[in-house]
C-alpha positions in Angstrom: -20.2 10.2 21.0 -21.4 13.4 19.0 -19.4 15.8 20.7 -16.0 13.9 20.5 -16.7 13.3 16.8 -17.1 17.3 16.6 -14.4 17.5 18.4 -12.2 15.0 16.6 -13.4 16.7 13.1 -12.5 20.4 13.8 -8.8 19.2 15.2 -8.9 16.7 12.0 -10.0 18.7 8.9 -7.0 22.0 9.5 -6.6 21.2 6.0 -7.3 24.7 3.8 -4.5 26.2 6.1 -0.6 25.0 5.9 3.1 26.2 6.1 5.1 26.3 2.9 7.5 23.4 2.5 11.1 24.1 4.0 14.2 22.2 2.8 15.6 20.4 5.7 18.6 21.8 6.8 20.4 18.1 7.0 19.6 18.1 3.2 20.9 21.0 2.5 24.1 20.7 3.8 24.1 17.4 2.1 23.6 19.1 -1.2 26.6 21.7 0.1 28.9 18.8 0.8 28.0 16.2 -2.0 29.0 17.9 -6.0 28.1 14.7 -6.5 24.6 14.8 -5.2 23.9 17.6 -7.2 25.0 16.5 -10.3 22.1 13.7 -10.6 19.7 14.0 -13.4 16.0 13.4 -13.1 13.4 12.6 -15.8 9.7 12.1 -15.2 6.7 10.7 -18.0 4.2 13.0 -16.6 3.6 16.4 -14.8 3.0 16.0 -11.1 4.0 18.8 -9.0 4.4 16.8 -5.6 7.2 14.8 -7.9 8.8 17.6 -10.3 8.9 20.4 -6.7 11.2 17.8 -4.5 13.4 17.1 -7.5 14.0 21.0 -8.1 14.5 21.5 -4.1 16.9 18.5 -4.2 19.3 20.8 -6.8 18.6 17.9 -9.7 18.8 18.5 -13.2 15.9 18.0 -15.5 16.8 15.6 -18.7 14.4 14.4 -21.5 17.4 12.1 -22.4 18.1 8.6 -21.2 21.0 10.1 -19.0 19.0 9.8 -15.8 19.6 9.0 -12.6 16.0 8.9 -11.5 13.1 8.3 -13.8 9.4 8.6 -12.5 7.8 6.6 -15.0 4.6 4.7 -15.8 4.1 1.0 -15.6 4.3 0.8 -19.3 7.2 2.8 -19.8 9.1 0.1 -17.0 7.3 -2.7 -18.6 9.0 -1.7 -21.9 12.5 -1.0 -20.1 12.7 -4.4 -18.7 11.6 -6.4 -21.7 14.5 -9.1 -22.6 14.0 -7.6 -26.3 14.8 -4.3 -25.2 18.1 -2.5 -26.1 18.2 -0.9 -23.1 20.2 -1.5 -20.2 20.0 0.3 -16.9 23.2 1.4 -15.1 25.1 1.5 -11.9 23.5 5.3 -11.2 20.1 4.6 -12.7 16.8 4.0 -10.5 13.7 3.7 -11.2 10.0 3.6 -9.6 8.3 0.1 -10.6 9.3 -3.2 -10.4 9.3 -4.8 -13.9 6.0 -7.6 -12.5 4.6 -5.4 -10.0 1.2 -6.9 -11.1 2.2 -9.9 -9.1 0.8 -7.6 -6.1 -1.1 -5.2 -7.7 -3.6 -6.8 -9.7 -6.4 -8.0 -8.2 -6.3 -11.5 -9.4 -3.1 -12.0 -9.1 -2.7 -10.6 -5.3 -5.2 -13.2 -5.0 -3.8 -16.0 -6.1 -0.4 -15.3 -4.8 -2.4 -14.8 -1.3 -3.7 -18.2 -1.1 -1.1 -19.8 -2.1 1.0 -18.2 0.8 -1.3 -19.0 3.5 -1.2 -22.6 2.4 2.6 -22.5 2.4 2.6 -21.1 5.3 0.3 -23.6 7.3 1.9 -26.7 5.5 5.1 -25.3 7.9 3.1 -25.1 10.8 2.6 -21.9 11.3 -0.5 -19.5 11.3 -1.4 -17.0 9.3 -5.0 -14.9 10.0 -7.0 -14.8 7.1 -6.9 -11.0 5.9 -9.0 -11.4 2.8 -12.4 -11.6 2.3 -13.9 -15.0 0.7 -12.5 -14.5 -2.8 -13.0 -16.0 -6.5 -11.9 -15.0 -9.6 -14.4 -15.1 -12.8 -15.3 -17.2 -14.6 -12.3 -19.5 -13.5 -13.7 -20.2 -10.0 -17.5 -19.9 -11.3 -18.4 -23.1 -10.2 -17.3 -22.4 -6.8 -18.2 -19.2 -6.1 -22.0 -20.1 -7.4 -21.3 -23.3 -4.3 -20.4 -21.0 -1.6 -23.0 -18.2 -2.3 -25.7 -21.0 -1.9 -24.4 -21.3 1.3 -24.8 -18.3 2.2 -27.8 -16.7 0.2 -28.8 -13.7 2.2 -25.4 -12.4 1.7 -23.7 -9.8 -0.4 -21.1 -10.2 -3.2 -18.6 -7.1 -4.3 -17.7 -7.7 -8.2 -14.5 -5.6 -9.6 -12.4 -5.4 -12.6 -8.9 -7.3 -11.6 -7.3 -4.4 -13.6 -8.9 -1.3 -13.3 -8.6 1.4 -10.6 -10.4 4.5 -9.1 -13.8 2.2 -8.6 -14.3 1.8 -12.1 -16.6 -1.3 -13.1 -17.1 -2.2 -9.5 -20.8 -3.0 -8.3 -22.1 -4.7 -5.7 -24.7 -8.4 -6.2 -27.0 -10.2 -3.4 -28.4 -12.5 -6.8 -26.8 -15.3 -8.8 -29.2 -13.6 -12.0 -26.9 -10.5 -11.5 -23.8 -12.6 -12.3 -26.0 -14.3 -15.4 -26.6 -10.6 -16.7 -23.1 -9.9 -16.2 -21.9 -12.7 -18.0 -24.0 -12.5 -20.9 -23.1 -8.1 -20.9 -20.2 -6.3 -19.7 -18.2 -9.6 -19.5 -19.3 -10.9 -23.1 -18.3 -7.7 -24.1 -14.8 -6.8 -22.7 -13.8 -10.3 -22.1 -12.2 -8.9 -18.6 -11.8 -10.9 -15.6 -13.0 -10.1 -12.5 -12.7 -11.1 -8.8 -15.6 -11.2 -6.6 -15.3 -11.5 -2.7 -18.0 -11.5 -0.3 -18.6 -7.8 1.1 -17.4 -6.8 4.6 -21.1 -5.9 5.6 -20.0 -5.1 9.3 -17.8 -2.0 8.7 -16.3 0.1 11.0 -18.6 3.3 11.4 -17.7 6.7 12.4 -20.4 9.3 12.2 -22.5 6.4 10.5 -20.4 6.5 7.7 -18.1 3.9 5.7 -14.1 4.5 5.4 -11.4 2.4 4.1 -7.7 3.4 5.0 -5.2 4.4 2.3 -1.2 3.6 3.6 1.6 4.1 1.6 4.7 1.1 2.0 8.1 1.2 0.5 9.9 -1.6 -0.7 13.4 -1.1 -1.7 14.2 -4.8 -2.2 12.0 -8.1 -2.2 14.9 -9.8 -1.4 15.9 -10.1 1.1 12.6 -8.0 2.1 13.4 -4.1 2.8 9.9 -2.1 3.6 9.2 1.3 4.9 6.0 2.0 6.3 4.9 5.5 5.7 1.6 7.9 6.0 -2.1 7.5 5.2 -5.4 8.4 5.7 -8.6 7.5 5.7 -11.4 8.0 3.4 -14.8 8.3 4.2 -18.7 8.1 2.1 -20.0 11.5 1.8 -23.9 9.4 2.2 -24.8 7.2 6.0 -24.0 3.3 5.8 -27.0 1.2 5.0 -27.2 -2.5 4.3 -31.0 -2.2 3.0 -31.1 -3.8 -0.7 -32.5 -0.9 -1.9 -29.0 0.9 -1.1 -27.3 -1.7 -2.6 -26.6 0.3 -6.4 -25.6 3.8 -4.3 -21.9 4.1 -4.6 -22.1 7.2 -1.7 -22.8 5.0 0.6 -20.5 1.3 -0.5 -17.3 2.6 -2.3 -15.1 5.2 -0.6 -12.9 6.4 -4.0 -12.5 10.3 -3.8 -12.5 10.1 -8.0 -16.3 8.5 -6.9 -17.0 10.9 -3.6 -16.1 14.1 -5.4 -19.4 13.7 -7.6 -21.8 13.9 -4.8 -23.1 17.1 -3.7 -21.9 17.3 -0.1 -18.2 16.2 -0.9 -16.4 18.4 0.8 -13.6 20.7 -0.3 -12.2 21.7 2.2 -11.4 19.1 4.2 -11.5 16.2 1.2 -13.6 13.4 3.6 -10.6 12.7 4.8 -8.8 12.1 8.2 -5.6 11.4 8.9 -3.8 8.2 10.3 -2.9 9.5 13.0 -6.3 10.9 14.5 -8.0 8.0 13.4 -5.9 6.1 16.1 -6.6 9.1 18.4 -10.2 8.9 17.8 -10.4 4.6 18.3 -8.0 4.8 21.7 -11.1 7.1 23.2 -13.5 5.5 21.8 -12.2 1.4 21.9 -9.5 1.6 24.5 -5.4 1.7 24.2 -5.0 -2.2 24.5 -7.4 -2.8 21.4 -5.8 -0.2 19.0 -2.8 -1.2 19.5 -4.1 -4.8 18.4 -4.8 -3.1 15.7 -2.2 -1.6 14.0 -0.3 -4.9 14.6 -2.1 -6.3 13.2 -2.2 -4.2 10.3 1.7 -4.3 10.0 1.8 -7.8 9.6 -1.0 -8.2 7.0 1.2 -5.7 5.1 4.2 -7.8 5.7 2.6 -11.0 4.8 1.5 -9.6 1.5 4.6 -8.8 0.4 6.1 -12.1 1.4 3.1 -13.7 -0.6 5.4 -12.4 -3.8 8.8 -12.2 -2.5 9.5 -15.2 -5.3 7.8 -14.5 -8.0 8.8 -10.9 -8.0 11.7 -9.8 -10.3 14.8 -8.7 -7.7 16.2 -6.2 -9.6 18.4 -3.7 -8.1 17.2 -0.4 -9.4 14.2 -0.7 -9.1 12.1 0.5 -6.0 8.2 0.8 -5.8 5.6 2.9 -3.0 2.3 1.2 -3.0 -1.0 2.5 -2.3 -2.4 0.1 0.5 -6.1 0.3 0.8 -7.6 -1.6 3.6 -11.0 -2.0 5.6 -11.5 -2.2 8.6 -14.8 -4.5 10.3 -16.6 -3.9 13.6 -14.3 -5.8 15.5 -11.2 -4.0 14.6 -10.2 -6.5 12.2 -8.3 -5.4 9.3 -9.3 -6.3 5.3 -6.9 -6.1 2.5 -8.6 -4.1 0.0 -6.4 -3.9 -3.3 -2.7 -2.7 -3.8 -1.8 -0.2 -6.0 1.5 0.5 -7.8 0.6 4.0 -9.1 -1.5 5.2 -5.9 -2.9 9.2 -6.9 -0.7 12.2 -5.9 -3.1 14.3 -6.9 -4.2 16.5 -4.2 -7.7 17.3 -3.6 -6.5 19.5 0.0 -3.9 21.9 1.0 -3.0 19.1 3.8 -3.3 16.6 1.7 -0.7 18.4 -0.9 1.6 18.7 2.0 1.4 15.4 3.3 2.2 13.2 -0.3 5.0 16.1 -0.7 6.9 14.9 2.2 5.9 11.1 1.6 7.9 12.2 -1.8 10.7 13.5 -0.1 11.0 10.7 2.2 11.3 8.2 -0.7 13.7 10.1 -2.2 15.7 10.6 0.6 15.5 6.3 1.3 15.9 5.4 -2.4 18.9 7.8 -3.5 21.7 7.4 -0.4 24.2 10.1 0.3 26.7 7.8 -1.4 24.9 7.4 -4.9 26.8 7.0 -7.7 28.6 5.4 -10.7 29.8 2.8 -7.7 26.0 2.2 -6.3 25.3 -1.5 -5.8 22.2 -1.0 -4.6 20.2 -0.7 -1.3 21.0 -4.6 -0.1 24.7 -2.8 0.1 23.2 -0.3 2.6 23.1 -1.5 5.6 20.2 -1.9 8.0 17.3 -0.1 6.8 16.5 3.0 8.7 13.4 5.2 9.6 13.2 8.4 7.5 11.2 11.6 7.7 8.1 10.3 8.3 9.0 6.7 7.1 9.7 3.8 9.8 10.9 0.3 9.2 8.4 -1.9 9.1 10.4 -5.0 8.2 14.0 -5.4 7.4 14.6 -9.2 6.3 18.5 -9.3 6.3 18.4 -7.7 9.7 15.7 -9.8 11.1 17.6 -13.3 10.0 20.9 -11.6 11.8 19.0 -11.6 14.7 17.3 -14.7 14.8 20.7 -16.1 13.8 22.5 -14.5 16.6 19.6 -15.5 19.2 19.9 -19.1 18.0 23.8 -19.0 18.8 22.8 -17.8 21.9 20.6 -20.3 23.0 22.9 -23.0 21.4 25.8 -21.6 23.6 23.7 -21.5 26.9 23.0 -25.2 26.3 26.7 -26.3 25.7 27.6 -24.4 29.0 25.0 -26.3 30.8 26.1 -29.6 29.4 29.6 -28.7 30.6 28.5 -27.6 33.8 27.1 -31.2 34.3 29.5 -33.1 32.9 32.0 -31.4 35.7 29.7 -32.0 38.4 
């Protein structure tokens, strides 16, 4: 097992080495072809260079105005935008990055509660849907219930976090009902936050001893119907061993994989960033846990990413220019079952490794290439107008609703017609 992790690191971990970004060829003859194309203006509310370099290589103009075509901004900025008191009113040739209630998925509490409620939906139809959260309550609503089911479990662990905070801030770990008392009466009584607490995952996936979580990016273009693009990701590992010994309990080395958390201990790595990559993470679990069982996997994974974004299809706000890449982070348990983590709707594009530069600049690229069509213009209707959706650069289709009713629709006909022949048949016989 220590050799094919050496192995697996070395052909993982390339990362201070790396070609400079080429423009494909398909886009440039695009730009050649298109005036129109190249005409687009692009404003963004803060300097990131994986953002501001595939705007300039796309031939877009830079505008502090409200002309825009595109506009990278902040949830707060989009917030703002959309508010029914606003003046402002987005048009035909105007996109932007956030849906107005993205919060609906990306806050912790609310991902929650919109979770639940799906699954129940769901199972009053009939159907089934695997559990892919943890045991969850939020606090101090569900205090009553949470204190029920930890009796029940009293040896067990409890992970506490901020419903609206990010980069592992205010998270910490409980196995005591006084720590929730202390809590109560200090941070709580003093920022009057709310927080969810869900029971810890305290059979995680090891490799080389160590904790990881995965990090996935997903596009959604429209909620409905449902248009989403899965895209790349990696996974992040503690710099410190796993250990479930109380004693550990307070070490965030060891429990909490943030790089904004990793980067303060003294082995974090520079070079490679703790990081591996999606893809030889599969590599390394098809050697190691067979094909049959990976593949499982990653089904799994797709439809846990699917059924969270059905879980606020209708409470989202539709609106047309909008379109939103998530930060997926997920865990994954012993048994190969994947955990949804959190969502986020500004996931970092900093990078902390020349592969890792090189990897969100293409996931850029792609979303630009998906969200702004050949055709975009003062006629755009939107990407509902498009078409099927369609894999790009490094994004495939992970669910395309329109298509997918077409299909059941037509299969449906199918089956209807194959019965009327029969019943024909017998009526000549």
């Amino acid at each position: 097992l220590f050799s094919l992790l050496r192995i697996a690191y070395h052909s993982t971990f390339p990362y201070a080495t790396g070609t400079p970004y080429q423009t494909p060829l398909s886009v440039q003859v695009a730009l050649a072809l298109s005036p129109a194309m190249s005409r687009l203006k692009w404003k963004i509310e803060y300097e990131k260079s994986v953002i501001c370099q595939n705007f300039d290589r796309k031939g877009w103009t830079r505008t502090e105005g409200d002309d825009w075509n595109i506009f990278w901004a902040t949830v707060g900025t989009v917030k703002q935008i959309f508010n029914p008191d606003s003046s402002m009113r987005l048009g035909d040739a105007q996109i932007i990055n956030h849906f107005p209630n993205h919060y609906e998925l990306t806050r912790k509490d609310n991902l929650v509660k919109n979770i639940k409620r799906y699954i129940k939906e769901v199972q009053k139809e009939g159907k089934h849907v695997d559990d892919f959260l943890p045991v969850t309550y939020l606090l101090p609503a569900d205090y009553s219930l949470f204190v029920e089911e930890f009796r029940r479990y009293p040896n067990a662990m409890w992970i506490m976090k901020p419903s609206n905070a990010a980069q592992g801030k205010g998270i910490f770990i409980i196995n005591k009902l006084a720590q929730i008392k202390k809590w109560s009466t200090g941070r709580f009584a003093r920022d009057q936050q709310t927080y969810v607490v869900s029971r810890y995952i305290d059979n995680p996936l090891l490799i080389g001893g160590k904790k990881f979580d995965l990090r996935i990016y997903v596009l959604i273009t429209s909620f409905r119907p449902l248009r989403m693009y899965l895209g790349d990701g990696f996974a992040r590992f503690c710099n410190v061993k796993y250990s479930s010994d109380i004693g550990e309990i307070d070490n965030p080395f060891i429990h909490l994989t943030n790089v904004s958390l990793q980067k303060a201990h003294e082995d974090y790595n520079y070079t490679h960033g703790g990081k591996w990559s999606v893809q030889n993470l599969r590599l390394y679990l098809e050697s190691t846990r067979g094909l049959e069982a990976t593949q499982k996997l990653f089904s799994d994974i797709d439809d846990l990413l699917v059924h969270s974004a059905k879980a606020v299809q209708n409470v989202m706000i539709n609106d047309r220019h909008c379109f939103e890449c998530y930060g997926y982070d997920l865990l994954l348990d012993d048994n190969l079952k994947p955990w949804l983590v959190e969502v986020n709707a500004s996931p970092s594009l900093n990078a902390t490794t020349q592969t890792d530069k090189e990897m969100k600049t293409t996931l850029i690229r792609d979303v630009l290439d998906i969200v702004v069509p050949e055709d975009f213009g003062s006629d755009y209707r939107g990407p509902n107008t498009q078409g099927p959706c369609r894999d790009t650069g490094d994004f495939v289709v992970l669910y395309d609703e329109a298509a997918d009713n077409e299909r059941i629709a037509r299969e449906a006909e199918s089956k209807l017609g194959a019965k009327e022949k029969r019943k024909q048949l017998r009526s000549w016989k």
